[in-house]
TIKOL-561046 format. One record per residue (C-alpha): x, y, z. Coordinates in nm, 3 decimals, padded with zeros to 5 digits. Layout:
<nuvos>
NUVO       xx       yy       zz
NUVO        X        Y        Z
...
</nuvos>
This chain:
<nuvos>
NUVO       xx       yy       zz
NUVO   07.249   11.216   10.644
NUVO   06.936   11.032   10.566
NUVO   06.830   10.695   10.693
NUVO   06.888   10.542   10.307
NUVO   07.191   10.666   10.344
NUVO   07.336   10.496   10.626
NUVO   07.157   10.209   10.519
NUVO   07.367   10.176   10.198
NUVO   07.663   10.274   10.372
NUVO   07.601   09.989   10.618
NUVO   07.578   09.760   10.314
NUVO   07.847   09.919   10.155
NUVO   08.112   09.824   10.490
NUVO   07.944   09.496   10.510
NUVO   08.093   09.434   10.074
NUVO   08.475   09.622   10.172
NUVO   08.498   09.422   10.499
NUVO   08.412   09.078   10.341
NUVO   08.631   09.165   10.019
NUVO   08.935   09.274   10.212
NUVO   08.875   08.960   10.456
NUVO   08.965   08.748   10.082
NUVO   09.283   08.971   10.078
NUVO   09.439   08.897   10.394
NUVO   09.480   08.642   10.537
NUVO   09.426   08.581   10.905
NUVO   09.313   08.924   10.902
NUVO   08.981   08.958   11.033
NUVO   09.090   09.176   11.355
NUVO   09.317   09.358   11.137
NUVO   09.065   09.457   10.924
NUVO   08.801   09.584   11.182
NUVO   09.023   09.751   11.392
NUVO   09.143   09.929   11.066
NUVO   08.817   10.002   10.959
NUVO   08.720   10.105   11.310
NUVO   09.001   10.378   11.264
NUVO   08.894   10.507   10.984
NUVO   08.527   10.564   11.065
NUVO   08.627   10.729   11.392
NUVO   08.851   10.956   11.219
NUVO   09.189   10.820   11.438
NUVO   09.551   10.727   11.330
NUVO   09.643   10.389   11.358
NUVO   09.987   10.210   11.398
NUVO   10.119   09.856   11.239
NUVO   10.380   09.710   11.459
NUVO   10.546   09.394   11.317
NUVO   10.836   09.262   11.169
NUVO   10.915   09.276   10.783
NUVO   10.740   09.061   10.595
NUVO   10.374   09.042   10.792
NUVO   10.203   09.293   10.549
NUVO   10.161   09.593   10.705
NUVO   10.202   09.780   10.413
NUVO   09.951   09.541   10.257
NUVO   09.744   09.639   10.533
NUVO   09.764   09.979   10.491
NUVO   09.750   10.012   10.101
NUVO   09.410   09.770   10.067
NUVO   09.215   09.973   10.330
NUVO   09.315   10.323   10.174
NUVO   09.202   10.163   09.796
NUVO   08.853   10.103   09.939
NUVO   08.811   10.506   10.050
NUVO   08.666   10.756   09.774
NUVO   08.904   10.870   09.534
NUVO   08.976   11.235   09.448
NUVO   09.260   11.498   09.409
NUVO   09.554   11.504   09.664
NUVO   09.336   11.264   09.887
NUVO   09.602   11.042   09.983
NUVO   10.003   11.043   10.015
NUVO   10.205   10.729   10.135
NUVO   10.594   10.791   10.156
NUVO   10.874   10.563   10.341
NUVO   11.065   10.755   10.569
NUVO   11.435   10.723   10.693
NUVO   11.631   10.913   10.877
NUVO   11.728   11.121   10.604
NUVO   11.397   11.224   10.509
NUVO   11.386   11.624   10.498
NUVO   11.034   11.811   10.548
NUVO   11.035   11.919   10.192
NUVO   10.917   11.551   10.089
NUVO   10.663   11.538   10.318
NUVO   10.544   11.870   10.381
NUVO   10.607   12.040   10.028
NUVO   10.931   12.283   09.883
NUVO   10.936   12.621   09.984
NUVO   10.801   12.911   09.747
NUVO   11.092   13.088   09.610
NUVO   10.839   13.442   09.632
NUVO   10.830   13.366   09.988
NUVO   11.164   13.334   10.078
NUVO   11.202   13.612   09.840
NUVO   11.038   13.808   10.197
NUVO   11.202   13.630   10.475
NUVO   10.893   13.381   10.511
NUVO   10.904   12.977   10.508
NUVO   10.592   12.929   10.312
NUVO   10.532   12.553   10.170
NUVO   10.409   12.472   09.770
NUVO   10.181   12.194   09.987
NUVO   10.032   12.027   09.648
NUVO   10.045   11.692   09.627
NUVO   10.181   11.643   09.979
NUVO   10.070   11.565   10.345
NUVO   09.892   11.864   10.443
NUVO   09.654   11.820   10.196
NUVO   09.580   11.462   10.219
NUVO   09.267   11.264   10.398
NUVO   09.436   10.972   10.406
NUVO   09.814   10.932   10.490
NUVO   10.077   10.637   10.553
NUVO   10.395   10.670   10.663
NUVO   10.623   10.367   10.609
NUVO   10.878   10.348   10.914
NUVO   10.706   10.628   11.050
NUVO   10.936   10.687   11.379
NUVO   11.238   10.696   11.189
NUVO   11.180   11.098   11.087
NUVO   11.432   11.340   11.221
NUVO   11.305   11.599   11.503
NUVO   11.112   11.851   11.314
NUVO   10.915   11.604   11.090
NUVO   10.834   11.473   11.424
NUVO   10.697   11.753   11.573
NUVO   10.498   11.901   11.275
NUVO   10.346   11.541   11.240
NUVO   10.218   11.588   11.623
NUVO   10.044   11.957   11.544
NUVO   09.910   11.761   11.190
NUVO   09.779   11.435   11.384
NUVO   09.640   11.609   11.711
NUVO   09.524   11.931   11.594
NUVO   09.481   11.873   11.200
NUVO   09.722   12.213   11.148
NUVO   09.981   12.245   10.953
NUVO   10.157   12.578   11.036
NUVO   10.294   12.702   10.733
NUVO   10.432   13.093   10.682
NUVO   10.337   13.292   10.938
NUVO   10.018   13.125   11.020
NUVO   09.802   12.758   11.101
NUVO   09.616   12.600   10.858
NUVO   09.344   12.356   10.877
NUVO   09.402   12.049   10.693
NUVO   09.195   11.792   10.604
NUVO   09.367   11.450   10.763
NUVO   09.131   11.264   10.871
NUVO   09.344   10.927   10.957
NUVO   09.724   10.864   10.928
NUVO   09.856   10.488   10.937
NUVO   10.176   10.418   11.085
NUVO   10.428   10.118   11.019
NUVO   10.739   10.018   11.204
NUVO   10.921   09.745   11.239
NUVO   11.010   09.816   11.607
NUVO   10.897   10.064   11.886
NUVO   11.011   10.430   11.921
NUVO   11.345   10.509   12.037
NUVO   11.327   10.858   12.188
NUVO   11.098   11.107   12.339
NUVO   11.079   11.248   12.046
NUVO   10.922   10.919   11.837
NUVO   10.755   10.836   12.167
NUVO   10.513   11.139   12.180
NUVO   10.465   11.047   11.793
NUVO   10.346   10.697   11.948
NUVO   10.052   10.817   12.199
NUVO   09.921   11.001   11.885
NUVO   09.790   10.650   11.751
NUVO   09.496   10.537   11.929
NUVO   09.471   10.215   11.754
NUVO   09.785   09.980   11.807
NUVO   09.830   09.666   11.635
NUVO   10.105   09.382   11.656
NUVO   10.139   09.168   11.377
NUVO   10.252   08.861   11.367
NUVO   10.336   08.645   11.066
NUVO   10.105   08.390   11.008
NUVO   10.062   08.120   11.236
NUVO   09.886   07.827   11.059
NUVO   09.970   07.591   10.776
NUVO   09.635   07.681   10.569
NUVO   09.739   08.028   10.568
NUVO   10.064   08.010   10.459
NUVO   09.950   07.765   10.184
NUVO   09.671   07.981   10.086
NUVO   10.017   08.281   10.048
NUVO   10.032   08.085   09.699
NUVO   09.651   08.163   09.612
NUVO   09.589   08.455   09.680
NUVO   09.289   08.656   09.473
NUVO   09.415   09.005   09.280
NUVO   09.257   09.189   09.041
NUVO   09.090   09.556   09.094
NUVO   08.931   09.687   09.397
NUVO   08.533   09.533   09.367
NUVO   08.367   09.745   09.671
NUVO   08.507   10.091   09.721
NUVO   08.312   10.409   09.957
NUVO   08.157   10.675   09.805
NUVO   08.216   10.999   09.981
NUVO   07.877   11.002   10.085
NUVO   07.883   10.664   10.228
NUVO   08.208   10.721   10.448
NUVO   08.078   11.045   10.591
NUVO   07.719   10.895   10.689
NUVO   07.935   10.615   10.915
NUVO   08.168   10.844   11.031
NUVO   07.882   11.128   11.124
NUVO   07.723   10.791   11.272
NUVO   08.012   10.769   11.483
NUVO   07.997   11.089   11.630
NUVO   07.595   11.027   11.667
NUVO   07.665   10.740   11.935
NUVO   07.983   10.870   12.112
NUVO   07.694   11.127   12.226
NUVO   07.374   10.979   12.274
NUVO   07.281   10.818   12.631
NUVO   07.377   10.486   12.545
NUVO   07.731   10.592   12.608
NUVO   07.657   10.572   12.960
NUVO   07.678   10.238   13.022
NUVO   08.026   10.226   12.927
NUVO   08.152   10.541   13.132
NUVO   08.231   10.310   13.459
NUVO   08.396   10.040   13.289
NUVO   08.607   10.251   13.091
NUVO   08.688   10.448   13.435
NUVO   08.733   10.133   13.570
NUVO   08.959   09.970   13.319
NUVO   09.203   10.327   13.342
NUVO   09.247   10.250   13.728
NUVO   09.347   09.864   13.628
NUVO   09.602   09.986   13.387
NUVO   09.732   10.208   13.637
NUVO   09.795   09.974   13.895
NUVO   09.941   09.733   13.628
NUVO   10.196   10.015   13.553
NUVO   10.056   10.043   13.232
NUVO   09.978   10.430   13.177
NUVO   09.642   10.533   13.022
NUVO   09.626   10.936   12.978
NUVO   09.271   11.069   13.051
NUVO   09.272   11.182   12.642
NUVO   09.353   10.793   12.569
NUVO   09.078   10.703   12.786
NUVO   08.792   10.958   12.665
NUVO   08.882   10.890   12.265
NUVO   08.862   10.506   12.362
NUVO   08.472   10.638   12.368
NUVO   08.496   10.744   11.989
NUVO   08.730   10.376   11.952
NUVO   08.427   10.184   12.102
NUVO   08.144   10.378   11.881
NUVO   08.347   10.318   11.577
NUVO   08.349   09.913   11.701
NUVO   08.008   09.936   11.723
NUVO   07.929   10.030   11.388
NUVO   08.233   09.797   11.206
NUVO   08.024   09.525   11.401
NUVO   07.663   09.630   11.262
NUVO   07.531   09.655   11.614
NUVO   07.268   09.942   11.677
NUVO   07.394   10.118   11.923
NUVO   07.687   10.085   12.195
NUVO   07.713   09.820   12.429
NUVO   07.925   09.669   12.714
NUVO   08.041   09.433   12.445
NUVO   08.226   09.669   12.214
NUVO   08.440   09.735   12.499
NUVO   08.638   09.462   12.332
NUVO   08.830   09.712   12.070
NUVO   09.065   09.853   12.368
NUVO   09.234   09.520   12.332
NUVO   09.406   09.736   12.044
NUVO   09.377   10.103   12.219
NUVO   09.503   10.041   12.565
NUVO   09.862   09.881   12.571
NUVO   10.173   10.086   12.545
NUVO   10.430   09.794   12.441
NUVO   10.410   09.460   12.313
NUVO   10.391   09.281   12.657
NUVO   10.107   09.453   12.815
NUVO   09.871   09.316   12.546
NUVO   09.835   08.995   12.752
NUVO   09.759   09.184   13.070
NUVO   09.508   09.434   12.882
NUVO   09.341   09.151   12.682
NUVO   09.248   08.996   13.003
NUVO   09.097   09.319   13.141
NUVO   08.900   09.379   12.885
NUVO   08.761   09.005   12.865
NUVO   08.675   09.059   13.222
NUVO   08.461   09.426   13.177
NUVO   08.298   09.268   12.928
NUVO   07.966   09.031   12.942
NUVO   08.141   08.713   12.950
NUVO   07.881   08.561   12.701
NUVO   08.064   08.799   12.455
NUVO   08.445   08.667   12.542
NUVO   08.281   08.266   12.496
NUVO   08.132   08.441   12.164
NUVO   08.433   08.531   12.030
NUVO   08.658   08.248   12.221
NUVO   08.431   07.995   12.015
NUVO   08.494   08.175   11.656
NUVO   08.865   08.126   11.756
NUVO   08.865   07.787   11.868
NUVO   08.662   07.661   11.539
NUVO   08.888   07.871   11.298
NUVO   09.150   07.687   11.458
NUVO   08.957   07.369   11.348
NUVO   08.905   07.483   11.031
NUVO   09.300   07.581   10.967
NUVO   09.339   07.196   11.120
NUVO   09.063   07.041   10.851
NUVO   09.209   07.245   10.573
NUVO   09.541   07.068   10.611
NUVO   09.430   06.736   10.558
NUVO   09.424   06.484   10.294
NUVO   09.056   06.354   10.248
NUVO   09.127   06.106   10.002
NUVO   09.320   05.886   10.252
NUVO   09.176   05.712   10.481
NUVO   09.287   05.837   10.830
NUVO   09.264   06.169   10.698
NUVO   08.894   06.144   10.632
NUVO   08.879   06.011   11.024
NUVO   09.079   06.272   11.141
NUVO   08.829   06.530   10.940
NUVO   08.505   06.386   11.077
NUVO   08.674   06.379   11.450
NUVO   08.717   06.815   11.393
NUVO   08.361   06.839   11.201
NUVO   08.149   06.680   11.502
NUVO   08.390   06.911   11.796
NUVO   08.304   07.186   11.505
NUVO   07.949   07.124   11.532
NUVO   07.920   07.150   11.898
NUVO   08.128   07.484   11.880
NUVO   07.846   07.569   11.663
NUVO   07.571   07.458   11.881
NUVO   07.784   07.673   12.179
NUVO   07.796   08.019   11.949
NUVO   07.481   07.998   11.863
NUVO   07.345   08.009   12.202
NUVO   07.558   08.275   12.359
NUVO   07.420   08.504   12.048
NUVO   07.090   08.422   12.118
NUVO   07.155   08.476   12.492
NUVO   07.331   08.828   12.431
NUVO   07.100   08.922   12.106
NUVO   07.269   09.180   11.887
NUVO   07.316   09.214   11.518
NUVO   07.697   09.140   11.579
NUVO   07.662   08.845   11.775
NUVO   07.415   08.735   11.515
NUVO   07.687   08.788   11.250
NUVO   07.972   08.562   11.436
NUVO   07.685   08.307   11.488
NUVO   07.629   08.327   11.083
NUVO   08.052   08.322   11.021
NUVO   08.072   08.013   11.275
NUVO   07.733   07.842   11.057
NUVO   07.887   07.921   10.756
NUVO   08.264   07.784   10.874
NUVO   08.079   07.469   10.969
NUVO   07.888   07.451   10.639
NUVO   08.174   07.451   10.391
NUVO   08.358   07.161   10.658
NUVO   08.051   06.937   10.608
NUVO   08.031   07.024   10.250
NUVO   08.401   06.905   10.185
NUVO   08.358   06.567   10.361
NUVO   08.076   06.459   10.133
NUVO   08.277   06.591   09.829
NUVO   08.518   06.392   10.007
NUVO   08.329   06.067   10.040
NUVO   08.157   06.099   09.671
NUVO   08.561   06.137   09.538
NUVO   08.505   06.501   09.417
NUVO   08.701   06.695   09.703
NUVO   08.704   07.033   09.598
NUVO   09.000   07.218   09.678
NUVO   08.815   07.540   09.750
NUVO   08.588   07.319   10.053
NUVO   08.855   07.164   10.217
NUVO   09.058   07.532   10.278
NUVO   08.782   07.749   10.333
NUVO   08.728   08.090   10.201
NUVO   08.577   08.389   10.483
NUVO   08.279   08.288   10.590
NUVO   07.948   08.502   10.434
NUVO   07.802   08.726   10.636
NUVO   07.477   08.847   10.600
NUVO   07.395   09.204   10.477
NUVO   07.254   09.438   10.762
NUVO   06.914   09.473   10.638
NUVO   06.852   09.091   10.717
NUVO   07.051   09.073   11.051
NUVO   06.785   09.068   11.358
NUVO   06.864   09.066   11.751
NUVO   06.853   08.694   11.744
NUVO   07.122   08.429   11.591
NUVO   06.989   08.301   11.240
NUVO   06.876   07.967   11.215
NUVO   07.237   07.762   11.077
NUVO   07.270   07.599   10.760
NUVO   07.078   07.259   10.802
NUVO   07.381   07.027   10.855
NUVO   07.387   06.636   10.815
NUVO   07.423   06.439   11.154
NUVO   07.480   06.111   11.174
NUVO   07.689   06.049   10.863
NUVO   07.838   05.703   10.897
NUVO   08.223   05.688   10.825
NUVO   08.317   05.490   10.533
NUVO   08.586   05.239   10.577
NUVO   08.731   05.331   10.207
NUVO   08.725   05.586   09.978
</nuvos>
């Protein structure tokens, strides 16, 4: 693939990861990690209750991947699902010779992109043939194995596997996520507001292959090195936590930190994209805590203030979104979380500077832009035109790749010293 290639691929992640970040809703780790799966060519599983939009999840990320014949096959398992609807009927001329040979058309072996709805719930031998399908991409079929082309297969559950059987099924996913419903008032206002319409930014086939061939590129070149200890490292921490990391886990969370790396925009890897195995380490639900805090700590801690500051100021932002700005003590109340916003700001954008990478850059340029739209809404606010739009803010821009540099970007002049009004 050519360098115009990747280029416009780059762009074209940049458009689906800002489109989908309009979709759902305090989903921005969702959607990398998702992304992140699908450019490294690993399943993924969605762990959550009913209602917290995994399918969602699931359904928006496979509408943004090229389009073709038999490219993708969703189906909701139970546990009276039989191979036939997943894996095809057998040929009558087949049988007709004492073979088990599979009309595959149409069905998961011949699929890029599969999700399985309640994925654990699948009797024995759907089980096992999904292991052979997700770790070796064969499906064997008659008397022999064929290749087939999955490249990634989402999982959804509303609990954790049973049984050996369901539990092998488990290790298969390298990405694990939790979901939770949503935790803010904004959010679950914004429910009623949600955008729809058709899918704006989709990948060409072109485009996905030159950032998943990208992906490959970095899990070999030298810059891999640096992350070889603290990976090692991280393993033996698990360990002693009684939380078990295979060596295979360990060596694809290589391929799970390239992938990071280019969901991010940075250049190249780095002891930052480390952060990833927050969602590629853990075995259950508990140990998230306990493998979130190992990861924070292999990391450069510039990059864990980074990312602790985006979360602190969207937590502002949820706060300023709930408030009435035509009364009186909530316009106070606003201009109290715009100034603690503005020195969030002022904190993100020198740890970017400090750490200088294109991804750093772009939470610097989400945090400017968070701040932006808050200071936007209280002069709306004080000139009696509050529009509804400022005062719950949409995802924040972020800049294509072709203008991101090594250093933070200057922020969005802002206007200090406004005095409060006593009325509105």
């Amino acid at each position: 693939m050519g360098h115009d290639t990747l280029a416009a691929a780059q762009q074209k992640l940049e458009r689906v990861r800002d489109e989908l970040n309009t979709l759902v809703l305090e989903g921005e780790d969702r959607i990398d990690v998702m992304l992140a799966a699908l450019l490294a060519r690993q399943h993924v599983v969605l762990l959550g209750p009913p209602g917290v939009a995994k399918s969602m999840l699931a359904r928006l990320a496979a509408a943004r991947l090229p389009t073709g014949a038999n490219s993708y096959f969703e189906w909701l398992m139970t546990r009276f699902s039989t191979p036939d609807e997943l894996f095809g009927t057998p040929k009558m001329s087949a049988l007709q010779q004492d073979r088990l040979e599979r009309n595959t058309d149409g069905k998961l072996p011949t699929a890029s992109i599969v999700f399985l709805d309640e994925v654990f719930k699948g009797s024995g031998i759907i089980l096992n043939t999904l292991l052979s399908a997700m770790q070796d991409r064969v499906f064997h079929n008659g008397s022999g194995a064929q290749k087939i082309p999955l490249q990634t297969l989402i999982g959804a559950s509303n609990e954790m596997p049973a049984d050996d059987e369901s539990g092998a099924l488990w290790d298969r996913f390298l990405f694990r996520m939790d979901l939770r419903p949503l935790q803010t008032d904004a959010a679950r206002e914004a429910l009623f507001s949600l955008p729809g319409g058709q899918v704006q930014h989709a990948f060409t086939a072109d485009e996905l292959a030159a950032l998943q061939h990208e992906v490959d590129r970095r899990v070999r070149s030298d810059d891999r090195r640096a992350l070889i200890t603290p990976l090692l490292t991280l393993q033996t921490q698990c360990r002693d936590a009684d939380i078990e990391v295979s060596d295979r886990r360990i060596r694809q969370a290589m391929r799970a930190c390239a992938a990071w790396s280019v969901v991010m925009g940075d250049d190249a890897l780095h002891p930052g994209t480390l952060d990833v195995l927050k969602w590629v380490l853990w075995n259950t639900p508990d140990q998230q805590a306990a493998v979130s805090s190992m990861v924070e700590k292999a990391i450069d801690t510039r990059w864990v203030d980074l990312r602790r500051t985006r979360t602190d100021l969207a937590r502002q932002v949820a706060d300023f979104g709930a408030l009435n700005l035509s009364a009186q003590a909530g316009f106070d109340r606003a201009v109290t979380l715009f100034e603690t916003a503005e020195r969030l700001q002022d904190a993100a954008q020198r740890h970017a500077n400090e750490l200088g990478t294109p991804s750093a850059a772009k939470i610097a340029a989400a945090v400017a832009g968070m701040v932006q739209r808050m200071d936007d809404a209280l002069v709306a606010a004080r000139a009696g035109t509050t529009p509804p739009s400022a005062v719950a803010p949409a995802p924040a821009p972020v800049a294509e790749p072709e203008t991101i540099t090594t250093e933070a970007p200057t922020p969005a002049p802002r206007r200090r010293g406004r005095p409060v009004p006593t009325s509105l």
